[in-house]
N, C-alpha and C positions, 0 to 999 in steps of 0.2 A: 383420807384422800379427798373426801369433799370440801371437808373445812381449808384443805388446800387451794382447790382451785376457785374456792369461794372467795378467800383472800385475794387471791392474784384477780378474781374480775374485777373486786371492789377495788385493787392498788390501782390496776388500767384504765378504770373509769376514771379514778381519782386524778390520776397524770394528765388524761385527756381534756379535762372540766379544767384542769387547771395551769396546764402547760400547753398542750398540742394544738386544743380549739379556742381562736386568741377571740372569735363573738362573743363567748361568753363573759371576757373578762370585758369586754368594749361595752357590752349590755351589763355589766355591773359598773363602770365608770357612768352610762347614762343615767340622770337623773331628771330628763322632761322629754318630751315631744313637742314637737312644732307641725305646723302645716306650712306648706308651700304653693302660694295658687298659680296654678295651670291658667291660660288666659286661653281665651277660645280668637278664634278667628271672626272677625265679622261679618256678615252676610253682605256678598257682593249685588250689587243693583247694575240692571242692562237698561238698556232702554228696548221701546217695541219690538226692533228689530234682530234685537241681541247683542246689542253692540255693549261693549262693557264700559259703563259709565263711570264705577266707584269701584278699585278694588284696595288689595293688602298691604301695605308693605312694614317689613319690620322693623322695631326702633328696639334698644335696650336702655336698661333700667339698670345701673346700677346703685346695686344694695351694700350696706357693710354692718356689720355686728359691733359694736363700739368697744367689748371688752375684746375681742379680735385680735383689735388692727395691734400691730406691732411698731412702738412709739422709734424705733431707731431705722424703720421704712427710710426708702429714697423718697421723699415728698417730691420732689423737682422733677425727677422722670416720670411718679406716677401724676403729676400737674401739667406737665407738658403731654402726654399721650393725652391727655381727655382734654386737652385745652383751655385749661383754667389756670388761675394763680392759687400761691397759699394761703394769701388772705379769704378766697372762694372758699379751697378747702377748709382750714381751719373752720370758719361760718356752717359749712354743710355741715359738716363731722360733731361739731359739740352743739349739742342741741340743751333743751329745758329739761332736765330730767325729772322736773317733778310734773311737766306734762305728760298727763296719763298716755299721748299717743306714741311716746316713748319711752325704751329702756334701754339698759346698756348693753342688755346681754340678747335681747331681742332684733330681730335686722329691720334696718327700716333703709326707704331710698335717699343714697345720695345724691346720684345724677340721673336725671329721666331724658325720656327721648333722645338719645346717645344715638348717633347714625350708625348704619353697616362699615363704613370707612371706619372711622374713628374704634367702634368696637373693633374690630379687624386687629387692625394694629394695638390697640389694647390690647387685647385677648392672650396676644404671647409671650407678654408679660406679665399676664393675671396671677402666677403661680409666686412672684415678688411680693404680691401685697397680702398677706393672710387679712382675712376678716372679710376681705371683699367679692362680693362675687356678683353674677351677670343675668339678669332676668329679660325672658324674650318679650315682647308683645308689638299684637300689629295698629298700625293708623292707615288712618284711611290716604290713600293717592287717586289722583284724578286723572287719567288718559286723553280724557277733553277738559280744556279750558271753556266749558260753558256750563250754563244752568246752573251758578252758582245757590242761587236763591230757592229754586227748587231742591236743589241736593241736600241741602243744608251742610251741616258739621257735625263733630265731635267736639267735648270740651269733658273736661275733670266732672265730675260731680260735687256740688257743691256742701256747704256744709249743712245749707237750710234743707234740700233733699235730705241727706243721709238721717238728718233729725227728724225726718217725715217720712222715710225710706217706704212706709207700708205703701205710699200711693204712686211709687215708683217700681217698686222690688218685684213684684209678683215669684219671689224666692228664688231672684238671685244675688239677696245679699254684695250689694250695693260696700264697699268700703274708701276710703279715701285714699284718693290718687287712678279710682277707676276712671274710666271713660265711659261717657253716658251724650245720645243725641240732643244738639243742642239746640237746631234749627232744620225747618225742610222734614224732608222723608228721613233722614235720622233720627229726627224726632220722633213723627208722628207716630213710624212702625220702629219702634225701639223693641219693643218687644219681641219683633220674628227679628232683628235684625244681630241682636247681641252676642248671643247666643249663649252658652251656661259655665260657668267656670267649674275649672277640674281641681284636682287637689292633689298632694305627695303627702304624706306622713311620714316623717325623719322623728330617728333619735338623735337625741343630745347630751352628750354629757355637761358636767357642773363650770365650764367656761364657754360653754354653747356651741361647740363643735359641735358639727352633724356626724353621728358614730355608725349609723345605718338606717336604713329601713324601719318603720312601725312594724310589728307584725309582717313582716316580709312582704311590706305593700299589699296585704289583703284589703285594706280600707283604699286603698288610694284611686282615683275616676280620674281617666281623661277629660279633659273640654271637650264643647261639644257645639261645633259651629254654627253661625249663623243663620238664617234661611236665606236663600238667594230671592230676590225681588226682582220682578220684568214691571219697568214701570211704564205707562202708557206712551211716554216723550220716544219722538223724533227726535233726536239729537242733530241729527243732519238739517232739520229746519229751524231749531233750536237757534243753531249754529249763523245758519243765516239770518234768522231775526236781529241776533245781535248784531252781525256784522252791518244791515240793516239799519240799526237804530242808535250801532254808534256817533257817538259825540252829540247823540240827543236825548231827549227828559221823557221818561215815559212808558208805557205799557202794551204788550204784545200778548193777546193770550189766542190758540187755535184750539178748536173743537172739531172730536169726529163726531156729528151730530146723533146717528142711529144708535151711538154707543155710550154716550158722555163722558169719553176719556180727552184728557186734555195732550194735545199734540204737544201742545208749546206754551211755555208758560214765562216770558221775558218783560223783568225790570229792568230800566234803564236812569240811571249808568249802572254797571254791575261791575265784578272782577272776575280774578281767577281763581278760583274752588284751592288752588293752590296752595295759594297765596294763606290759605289758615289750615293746612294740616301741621297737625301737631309734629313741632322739631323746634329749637330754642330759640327762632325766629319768630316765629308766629304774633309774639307779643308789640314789637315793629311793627308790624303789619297790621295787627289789629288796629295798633295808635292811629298811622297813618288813614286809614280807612275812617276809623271814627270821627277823625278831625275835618273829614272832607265835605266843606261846605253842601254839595252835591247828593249825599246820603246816601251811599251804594247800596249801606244795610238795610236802609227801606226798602220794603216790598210792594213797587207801586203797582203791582197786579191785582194783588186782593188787599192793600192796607190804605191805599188812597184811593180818597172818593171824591169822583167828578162831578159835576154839570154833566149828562149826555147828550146835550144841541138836540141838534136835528135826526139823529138818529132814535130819540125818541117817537118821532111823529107816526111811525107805524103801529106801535102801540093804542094812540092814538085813535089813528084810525081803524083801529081793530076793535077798539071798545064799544066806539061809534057804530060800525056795524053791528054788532052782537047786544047792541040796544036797540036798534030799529032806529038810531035818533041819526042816521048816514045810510046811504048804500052807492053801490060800487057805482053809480053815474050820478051822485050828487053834484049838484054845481053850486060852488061860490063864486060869487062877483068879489076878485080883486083890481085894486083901483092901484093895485103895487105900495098899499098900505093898510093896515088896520083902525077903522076909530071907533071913539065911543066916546061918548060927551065931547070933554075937551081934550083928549087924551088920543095920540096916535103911533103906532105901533109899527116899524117898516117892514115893507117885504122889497123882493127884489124882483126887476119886470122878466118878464116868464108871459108864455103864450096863457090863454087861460085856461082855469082848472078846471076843467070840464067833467072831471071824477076823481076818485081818492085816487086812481091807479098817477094820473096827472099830476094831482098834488100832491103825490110822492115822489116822482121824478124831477120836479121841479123844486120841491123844499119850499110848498109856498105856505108860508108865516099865516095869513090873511086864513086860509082853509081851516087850518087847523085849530088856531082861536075859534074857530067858530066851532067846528066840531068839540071844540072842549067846553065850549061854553053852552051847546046843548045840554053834554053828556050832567053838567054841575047844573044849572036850570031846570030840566026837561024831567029830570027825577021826581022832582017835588015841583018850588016853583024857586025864582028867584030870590025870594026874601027865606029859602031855607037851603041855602046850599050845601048845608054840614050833606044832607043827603046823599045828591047828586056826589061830591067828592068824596064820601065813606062807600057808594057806590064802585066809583072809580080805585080808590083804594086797595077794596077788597081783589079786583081783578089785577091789580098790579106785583099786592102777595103773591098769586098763585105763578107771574110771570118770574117768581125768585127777587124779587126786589126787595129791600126794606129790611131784608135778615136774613143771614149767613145761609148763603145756601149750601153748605155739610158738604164740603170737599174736605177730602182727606188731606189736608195742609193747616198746619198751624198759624193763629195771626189774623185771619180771614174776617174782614170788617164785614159788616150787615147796609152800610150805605144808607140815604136816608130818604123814607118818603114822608112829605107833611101831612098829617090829616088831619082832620076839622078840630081836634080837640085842641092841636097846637094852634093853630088860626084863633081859634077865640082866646087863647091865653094870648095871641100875637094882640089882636083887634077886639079887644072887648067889647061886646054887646053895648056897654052903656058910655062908650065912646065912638060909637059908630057902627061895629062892627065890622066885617068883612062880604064883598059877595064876588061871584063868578072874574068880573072884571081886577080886582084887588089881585088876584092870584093866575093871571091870563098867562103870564110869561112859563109856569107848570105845562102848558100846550105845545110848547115847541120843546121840552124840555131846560127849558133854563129855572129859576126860583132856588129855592131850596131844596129840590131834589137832587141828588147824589148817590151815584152808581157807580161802585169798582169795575174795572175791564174787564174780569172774571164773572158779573154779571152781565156787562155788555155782550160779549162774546156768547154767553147761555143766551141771549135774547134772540143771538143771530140763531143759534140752534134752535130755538122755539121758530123761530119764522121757517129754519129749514126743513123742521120738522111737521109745521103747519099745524102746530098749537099743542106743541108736548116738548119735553126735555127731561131726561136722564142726569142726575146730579154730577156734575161735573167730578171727575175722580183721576189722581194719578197712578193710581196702583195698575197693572193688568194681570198680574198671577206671581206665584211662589215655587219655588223648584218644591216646595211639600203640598205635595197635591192633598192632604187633608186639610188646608189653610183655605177659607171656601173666602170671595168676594164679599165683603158683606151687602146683602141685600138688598139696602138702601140704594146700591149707584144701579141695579138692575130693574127698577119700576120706573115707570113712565109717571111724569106727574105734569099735567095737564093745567091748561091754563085757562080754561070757559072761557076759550071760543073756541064755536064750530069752525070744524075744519073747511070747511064752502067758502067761509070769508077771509081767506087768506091769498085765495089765487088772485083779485085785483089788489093787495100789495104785494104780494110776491112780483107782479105783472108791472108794477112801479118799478119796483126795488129795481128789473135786470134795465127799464128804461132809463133808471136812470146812473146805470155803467154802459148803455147802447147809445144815449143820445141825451143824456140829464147832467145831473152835477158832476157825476164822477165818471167821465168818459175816459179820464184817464188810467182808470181800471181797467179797460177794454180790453179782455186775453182773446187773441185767434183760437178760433176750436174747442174755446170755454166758452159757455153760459153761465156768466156771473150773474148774480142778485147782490145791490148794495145798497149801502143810503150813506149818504156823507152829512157830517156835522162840521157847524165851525160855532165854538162853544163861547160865547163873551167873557172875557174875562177882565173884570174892574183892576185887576194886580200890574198887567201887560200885554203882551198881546195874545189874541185868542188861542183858545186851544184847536188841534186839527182830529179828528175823529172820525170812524167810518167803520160800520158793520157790513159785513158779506157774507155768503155762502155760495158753496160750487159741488158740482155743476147745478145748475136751480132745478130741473128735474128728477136728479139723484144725488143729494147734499153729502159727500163725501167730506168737507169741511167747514166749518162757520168759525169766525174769527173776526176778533176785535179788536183794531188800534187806536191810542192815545197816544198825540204825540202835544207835551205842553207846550205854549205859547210856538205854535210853529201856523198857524194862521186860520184858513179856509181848509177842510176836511178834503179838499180835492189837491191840497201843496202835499201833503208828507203822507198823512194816514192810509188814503186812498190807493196810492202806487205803490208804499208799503204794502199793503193788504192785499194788493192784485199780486205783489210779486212774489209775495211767500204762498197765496194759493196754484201759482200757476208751475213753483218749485215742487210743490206738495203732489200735484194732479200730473204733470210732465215730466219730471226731473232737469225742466232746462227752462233756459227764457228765453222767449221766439226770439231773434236778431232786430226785428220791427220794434223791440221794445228793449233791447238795450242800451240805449239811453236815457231810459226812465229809471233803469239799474244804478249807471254810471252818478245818475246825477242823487239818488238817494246814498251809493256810499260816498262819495266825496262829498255831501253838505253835511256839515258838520252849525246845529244851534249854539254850540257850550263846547267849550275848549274841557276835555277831561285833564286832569292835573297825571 
């Protein structure tokens, strides 16, 4: 009896293994496994307020197996649903197959970034074409058309990365046709922003059907999304910067001075963030864009470097105090010029300077040559100036000048100040050399010095802050509260000079948006501090420029406009700069100043194309 019923387990099993459970015959046709990647979602970015600046949307990918596809398909329906011809198809479909990045029985992509639309109506036909199937992944969309140049982009990864992948990867295995930050805060924080790709394990049998599960999906992980980013921007001021500075050349950058986050960060001309998410367009667009005499894709906030005019003179006289070689009621006699030998320098007529506070209100040329040509003299003596200017030098490092001052934005130029060593390679000793006079126009800020707006605008924060600055940063936190600031945007870094010698230029600066150059700054019920520039330029006409902070008691903003070849710092920069601070500080622009509105968005420098 038992060898009976021993028999009949062993027949049932046998029936079972080989008739009734059809896995195990589908697991004896498998002859390999594949992996399938999971794409995670990207980490969406707000701005300060939470307004959601960058989110998902989804594209498809279609994939095909080449030993698959079935040669007697409808070509023509499956070519008109995805909107291509068969000459396209054929192209996609037979590839190099002695390129290692392909095989026949392996799936690789046909068509990428395929719309929600177009898949749709695909999709209910998918079941026509064996070999082909539908892979999801998201690109980025933009809800505002602004900040394109901050936001940056997404783009492929290229093939130089993938060959150097360790200085990218940090192990998430980087492969071709991923998407990796290409520009802006996609870049910089690629890493919280990516997030980790997941994976499926499929069997396959010997024509590479997928016959089931690995292991019944015990290896298999989800993606695992992005980090979300809160970046310091105002998009709402953002917003009007641009509208602001359309159809002109130039740079906007805002500061909250106590904290060093950057409000606003606008290149001009710029586009729409749009305009380059990934979909079969893009390539159009990029053309256009490149070809455009105007350079949208320059970053003239932190990539160009200016002349900073007259709004260097605070500096100026800030050095001059903090040497004893100035103080706050110094008097120069100006004659409404500068001379020296045969040599004359203009200024323009203006009551007299009666103190630095004075001749900063008034932008007089005459003061500040002389205060610069103490600070180079009065070091050593006249015939060693390398001194007196490595002097000045050193304090102008500490104001962020001359070298990237480490924001968190990629591209970020260092701007340039000259120091002695360059001068004597300029004016060699045994041709004359150079002294204090040779280099006088460095006093009003003209020469060879060169300042990005992202430095200008740190300048206004040093003056608002009254001789400190917080490294300018756009980050402001992470939905993952273990992702700490890094430390660098949270210390103070100080400029030698005492805080004492700041309140008679501070005490300029608001004279001269109350009663000086830039009167047309003037906001009701704000206490502005400013200094307007009008920058020379041997190309065309001058440049217009103007630093501020508000309110000058409690500096809730400092901000810096360039505006190129647009003239006197009190035509464009100046009402610019009042009108984004008084947006920032109000939410409105008093009616008494609506036509200072009117007339900056309707002037238009440069026709954009």
């Amino acid at each position: 009896m038992l060898f009976i019923i021993s028999a009949f387990i062993l027949i049932y099993q046998a029936l079972n293994l080989q008739v009734l459970d059809e896995s195990y015959a589908a697991e004896a046709d498998a002859t390999a496994s594949d992996t399938y990647t999971l794409y995670p979602s990207r980490g969406l970015i707000y701005d300060r307020n939470h307004t959601l600046l960058i989110n998902n949307n989804p594209v498809y990918d279609i994939l095909v197996t080449y030993n698959q596809v079935d040669p007697d398909m409808d070509k023509e329906k499956f070519c008109e649903l995805l909107g291509i011809d068969t000459l396209e198809f054929n192209t996609r479909l037979n590839k190099n197959w002695n390129d290692a990045r392909y095989s026949r029985s392996s799936p690789f992509i046909f068509l990428s970034t395929v719309s929600a639309v177009t898949y749709a109506r695909f999709q209910e036909s998918l079941y026509e074409f064996p070999g082909f199937y539908v892979q999801t992944r998201n690109v980025r969309a933009y809800p505002w058309p602004n900040a394109a140049h901050v936001l940056g982009f997404i783009r492929e990864v290229s093939q130089q990365e993938l060959d150097t992948q360790e200085e990218i990867n940090e192990g998430n295995n980087y492969k071709p046709g991923d998407y990796i930050g290409g520009t802006g805060l996609e870049k910089e924080y690629e890493e919280q922003l990516r997030g980790q790709k997941g994976a499926r394990y499929v069997l396959k049998d010997n024509l590479g059907r997928v016959v089931g599960s690995y292991k019944d999906g015990e290896l298999d992980r989800p993606p695992v999304s992005g980090v979300d980013m809160t970046s310091s921007l105002d998009i709402r001021l953002q917003a009007y910067a641009e509208e602001l500075m359309d159809g002109k050349i130039g740079a906007v950058v805002a500061i909250e001075p106590k904290t060093g986050e950057i409000l606003s960060m606008v290149s001009m001309p710029t586009y729409n963030p749009n305009d380059l998410t990934i979909n079969r367009s893009r390539g159009e667009a990029v053309r256009r864009l490149s070809t455009d005499s105007l350079k949208p894709f320059f970053n003239r906030a932190v990539m160009a470097k200016y002349p900073p005019g007259s709004i260097f003179k605070p500096v100026i006289g800030l050095v001059g105090l903090q040497k004893g070689y100035l103080f706050p009621n110094t008097y120069h006699y100006c004659p409404g010029y500068y001379s020296y030998n045969s040599f004359i320098w203009g200024c323009r007529n203006h009551p007299a300077p009666i103190g630095v506070g004075t001749a900063v209100q008034f932008s007089c040329n005459t003061y500040f040559f002389q205060t610069f040509r103490d600070i180079i003299d009065k070091e050593e003596s006249f015939y060693k100036p390398e001194v007196g200017l490595d002097t000045l030098v050193s304090y102008l490092y500490r104001f962020g000048f001359g070298n990237e001052l480490g924001i968190d934005f990629p591209g970020e130029q260092e701007g340039n100040i000259p120091t002695s060593e360059y001068y004597n390679r300029l004016y060699p000793k045994d041709q004359g050399g150079w002294k204090s006079p040779t280099i006088l126009s460095l006093g009003i800020g003209q020469g060879e010095i060169q300042l990005t707006t992202m430095q200008m605008a740190n300048l206004a924060a040093v003056l608002a802050n009254r001789g400190y600055y917080k490294t300018p940063h756009l980050v402001k936190g992470f939905s993952d509260p273990e992702i700490q600031i890094p430390e660098k945007y949270r210390v103070n870094n100080y400029s030698g000079i005492d805080p004492e010698h700041f309140q008679p230029v501070v005490d300029g600066m608001i004279s001269v948006v109350n009663a000086g150059t830039g009167r047309i700054a003037f906001i009701p019920d704000v206490t502005v501090a400013g200094k307007t520039g009008t920058v020379e330029n041997p190309h065309g006409d001058d440049h217009s420029t103007f630093i501020a902070f508000a309110p000058a008691d409690d500096p809730q903003i400092a901000i810096a406009v360039y505006v190129e070849n647009a003239g006197g710092g009190g035509r464009f920069a100046a009402p610019i700069a009042s009108l984004l601070i008084e947006k920032y500080l109000t939410g409105e622009i008093h009616p008494s100043r609506n036509w200072v509105e009117k007339r900056m968005l309707e002037t238009k420098l440069t026709e954009n194309p």
